[in-house]
N, C-alpha and C positions, 0 to 999 in steps of 0.2 A: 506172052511178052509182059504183061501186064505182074501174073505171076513171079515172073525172074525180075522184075524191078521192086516189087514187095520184101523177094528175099536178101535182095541188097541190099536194103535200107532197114533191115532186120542185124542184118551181118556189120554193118556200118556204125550201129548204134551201139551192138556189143563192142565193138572194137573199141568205141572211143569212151564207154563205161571202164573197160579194160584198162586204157596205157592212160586214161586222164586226160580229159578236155582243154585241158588247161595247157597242157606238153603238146598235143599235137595242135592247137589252135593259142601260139600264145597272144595273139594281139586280142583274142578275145578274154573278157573279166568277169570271170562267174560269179556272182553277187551270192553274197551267204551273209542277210544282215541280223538274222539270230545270233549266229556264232560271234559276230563283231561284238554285239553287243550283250552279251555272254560275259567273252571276253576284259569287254571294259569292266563291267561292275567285278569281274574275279580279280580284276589288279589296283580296283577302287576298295574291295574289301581285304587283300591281302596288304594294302598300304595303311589301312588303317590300325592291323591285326597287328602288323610292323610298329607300328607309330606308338601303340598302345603298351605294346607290351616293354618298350625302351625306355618310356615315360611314367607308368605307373609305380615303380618303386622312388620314386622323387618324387610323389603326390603323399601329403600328408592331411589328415586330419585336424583341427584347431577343435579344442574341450576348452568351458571354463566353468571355474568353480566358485561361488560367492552366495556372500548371503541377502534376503529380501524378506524386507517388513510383511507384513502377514496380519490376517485378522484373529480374531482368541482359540480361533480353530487349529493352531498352530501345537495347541499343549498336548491333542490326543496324541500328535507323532513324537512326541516326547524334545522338541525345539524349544530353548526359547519362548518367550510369550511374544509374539507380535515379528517375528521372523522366520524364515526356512530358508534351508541348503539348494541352491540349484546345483547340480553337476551334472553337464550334459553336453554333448559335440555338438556346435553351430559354427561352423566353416569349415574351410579349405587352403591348405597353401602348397608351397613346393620351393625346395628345395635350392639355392643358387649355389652357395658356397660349403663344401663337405667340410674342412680345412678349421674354416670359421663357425660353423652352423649356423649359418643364416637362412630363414624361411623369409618369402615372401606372402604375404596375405594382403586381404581389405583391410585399411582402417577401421570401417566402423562394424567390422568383426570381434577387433581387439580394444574398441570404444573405451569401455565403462575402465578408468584406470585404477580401480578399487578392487578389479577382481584380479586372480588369480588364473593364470591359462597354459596350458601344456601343449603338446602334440603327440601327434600319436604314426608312428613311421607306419609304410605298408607293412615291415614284417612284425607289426604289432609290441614294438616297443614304445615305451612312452616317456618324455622327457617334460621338465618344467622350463617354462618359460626364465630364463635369467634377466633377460632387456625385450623391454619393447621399444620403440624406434618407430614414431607415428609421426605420416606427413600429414599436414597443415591442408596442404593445396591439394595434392592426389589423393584418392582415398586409395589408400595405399600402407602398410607397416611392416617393417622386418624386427622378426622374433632371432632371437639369441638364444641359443642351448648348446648343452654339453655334446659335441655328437659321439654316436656309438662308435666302436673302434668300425666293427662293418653295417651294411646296411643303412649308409646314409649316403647318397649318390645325388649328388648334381645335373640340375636340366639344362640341358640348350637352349638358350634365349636368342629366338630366331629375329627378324625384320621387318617391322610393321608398317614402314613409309611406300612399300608398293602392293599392297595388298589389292583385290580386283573382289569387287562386288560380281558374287556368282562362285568365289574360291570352296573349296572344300576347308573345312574347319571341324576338331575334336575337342569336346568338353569330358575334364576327367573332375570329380568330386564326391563327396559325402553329400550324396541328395536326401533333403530334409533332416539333416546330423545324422541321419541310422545307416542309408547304405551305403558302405565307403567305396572307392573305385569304379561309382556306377559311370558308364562311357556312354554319352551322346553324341551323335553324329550333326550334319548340316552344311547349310552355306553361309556366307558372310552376305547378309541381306542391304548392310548401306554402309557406310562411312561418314564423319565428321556427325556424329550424334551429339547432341546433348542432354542431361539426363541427371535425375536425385536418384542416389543411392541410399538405401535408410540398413537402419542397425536391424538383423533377425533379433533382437529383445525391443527395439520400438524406442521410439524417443528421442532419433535422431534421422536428420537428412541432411546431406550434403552435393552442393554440385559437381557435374562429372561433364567436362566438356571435349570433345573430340572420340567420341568411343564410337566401338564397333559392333556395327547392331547384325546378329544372329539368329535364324531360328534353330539353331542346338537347342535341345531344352536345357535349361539352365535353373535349378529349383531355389529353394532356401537350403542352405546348408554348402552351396555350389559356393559361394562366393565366395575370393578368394585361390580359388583353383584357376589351373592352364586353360587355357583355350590357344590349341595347336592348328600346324598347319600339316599335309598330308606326307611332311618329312620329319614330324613329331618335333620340332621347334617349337620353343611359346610363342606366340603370334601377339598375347593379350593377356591382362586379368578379368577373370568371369568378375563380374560388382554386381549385378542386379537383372532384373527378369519387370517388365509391365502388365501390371495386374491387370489394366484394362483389357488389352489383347493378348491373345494365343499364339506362342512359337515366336516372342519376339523377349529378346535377351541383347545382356550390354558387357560388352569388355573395353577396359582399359589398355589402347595401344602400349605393347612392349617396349617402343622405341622410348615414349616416355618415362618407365620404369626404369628403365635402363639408364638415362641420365641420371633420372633421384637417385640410383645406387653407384654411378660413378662421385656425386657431390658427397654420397653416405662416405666413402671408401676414400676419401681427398680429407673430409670433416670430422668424418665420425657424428655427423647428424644431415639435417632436412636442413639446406641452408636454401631456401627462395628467394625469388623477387616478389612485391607485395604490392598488388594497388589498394586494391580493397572495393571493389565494387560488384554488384547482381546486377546483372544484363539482363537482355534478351535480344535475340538477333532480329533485325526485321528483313524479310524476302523482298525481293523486289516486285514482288505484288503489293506485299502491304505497303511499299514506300510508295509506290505510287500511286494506291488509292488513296491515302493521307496527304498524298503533295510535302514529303519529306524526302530526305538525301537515305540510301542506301544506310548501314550501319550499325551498331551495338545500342540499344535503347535503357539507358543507365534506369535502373530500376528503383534500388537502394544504395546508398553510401557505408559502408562499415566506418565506426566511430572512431575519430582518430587515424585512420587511412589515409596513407600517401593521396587517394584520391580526393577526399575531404581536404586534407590542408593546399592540393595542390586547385581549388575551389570548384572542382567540379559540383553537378549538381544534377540532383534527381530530375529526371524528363530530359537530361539532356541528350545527343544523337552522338556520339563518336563515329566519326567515318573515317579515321585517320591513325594509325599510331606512326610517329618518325615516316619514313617515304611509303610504309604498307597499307593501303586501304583495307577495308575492313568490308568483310561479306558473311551471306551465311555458310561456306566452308574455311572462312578464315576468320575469326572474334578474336576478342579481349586473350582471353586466356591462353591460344596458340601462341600471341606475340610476345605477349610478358615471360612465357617457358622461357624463352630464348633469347630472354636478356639476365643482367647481374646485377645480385646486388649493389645499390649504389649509383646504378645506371641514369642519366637524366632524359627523361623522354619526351617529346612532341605529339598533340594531342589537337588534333584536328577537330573540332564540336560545330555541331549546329544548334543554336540557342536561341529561338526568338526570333525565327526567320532569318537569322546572321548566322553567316562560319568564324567563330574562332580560334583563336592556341592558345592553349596550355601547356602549362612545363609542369611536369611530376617527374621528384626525384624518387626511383625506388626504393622501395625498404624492406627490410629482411625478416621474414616469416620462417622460425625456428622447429625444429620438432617439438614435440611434448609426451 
């Protein structure tokens, strides 16, 4: 007995190796979580293979050419006394308008307005810069060239106001100027950053409020390039990487970009609104271990600034613009985007243990 119960549960086990566990027992769910997760990374890396290859012929290269003072060592290369030729690729841009040739890059890529800058397309043609087009506020600038009849292809400019801390993100760029189209992957590691972006030649910083922090790797020479989402839309512009830390990188929300180039295309320049001041946001730890009000902690004045003549003043708290209070995912710099030149505004301050108002009327920060 014992035997004949052995070879049925022999017979049994073949059968259902045979017709599939699954067809004759379907309430039962055979778990296989290799193959799931196999699976997922084969449709996380066939989306990015996707994303990259739609994207990288509307990734360009930024070169510039100029000259710099030099010490007497300058005559063996047969220069000038006291000067030499730089010419060398330091950034990244891409492509918005075929039609028009409009590049998108960093401002303080295309900084130094003395030099000379071209691009250089993926299929290795190279144009000169005709116009530059540098904002003020974003670091940000759209280059102007002749484009080629083919081979100059327009990116999709995706949606940056629902992005999700944890999302999949693509960095395409000239890492370090030498290797172009190098692709990094990653997550979108926070939101509402703020942050200096400085020139790859030195000698310049400017603030970057609202960006999105990454560990893509994001090098010198990146800056200026897409940083996409896993349907190869721009998501961002790459602007800067933290020396201090490892795998943490900074993009310029698209959504932002996007306005400065609907006011470029209405203008024909960078038409802002202007207060004129350097903050710092305070958390609601610091506020309350200071026994201060939440808010924007006016740092410096720019001279002559709507904010200057409108009397603000350094040390003072802004907690307030018109009905929006002010926090550290909402500052100075979110409110003012989204107002107009011209505009007259309400300014909530703490000064001296008092709340008061101030009225600033906007004023207009042009390109250059």
């Amino acid at each position: 007995m014992r035997r004949f119960l052995i070879v049925i549960a022999v017979i049994f086990i073949i059968v259902v190796s045979a017709f599939g566990g699954a067809k004759l027992f379907p309430s039962i769910k055979f778990k296989t979580p290799e193959k799931e997760v196999y699976r997922e990374v084969l449709n996380e890396e066939s989306a990015v293979i996707k994303a990259v290859d739609a994207v990288t012929p509307s990734v360009v290269t930024i070169g510039i050419k100029k000259t710099q003072k030099t010490d007497s060592l300058s005559v063996f290369f047969n220069l000038p006394a006291g000067e030499k030729l730089i010419e060398e690729n330091i950034g990244t841009g891409f492509i918005i308008s075929k039609e028009e040739g409009l590049v998108i890059t960093n401002r303080h890529v295309v900084a130094d307005v003395q030099a000379e800058y071209k691009i250089i397309t993926a299929d290795n043609q190279e144009l000169a810069a005709e116009k530059i087009y540098r904002d003020q506020i974003n670091d940000m600038a759209i280059i102007k060239v002749s484009p080629p009849v083919e081979g100059f292809k327009a990116i999709n400019l995706g949606d940056s106001d629902n992005l999700k801390v944890g999302q999949i993100v693509i960095a395409i760029g000239t890492a370090l100027g030498e290797f172009r189209s190098t692709v990094t992957t990653g997550v979108i590691s926070g939101l509402g950053r703020g942050i200096n972006a400085g020139s790859p030649l030195g000698g310049m910083s400017e603030r970057v409020d609202n960006a999105i922090q990454t560990d893509a790797a994001i090098n010198l020479g990146n800056s200026g390039g897409p940083l996409l989402n896993s349907s190869g839309e721009v998501i961002g512009v790459n602007v800067a990487v933290s020396q201090a830390g490892q795998n943490i990188s900074f993009a310029i929300p698209i959504n932002i970009v996007k306005e400065a180039i609907k006011t470029f295309e209405a203008t024909g320049k960078f038409s802002r609104p202007y207060l004129g001041v350097r903050y710092r946001m305070l958390t609601t730890k610091t506020a309350l271990l200071n026994n201060v009000p939440q808010g924007a902690y006016v740092v410096e004045l720019v001279k002559d600034s709507p904010a200057e003549k409108g009397s603000l003043k350094t040390g003072d708290i802004v907690t307030q613009i018109d009905e929006l209070k002010l926090d550290e995912n909402n500052g100075i710099a979110e409110v003012i985007a989204k107002k107009k030149v011209g505009d007259e505004i309400k300014l909530k301050v703490y000064r001296d243990g008092q709340e008061i108002t101030i009225k600033v009327k906007l004023e207009e920060v042009g390109s250059q």
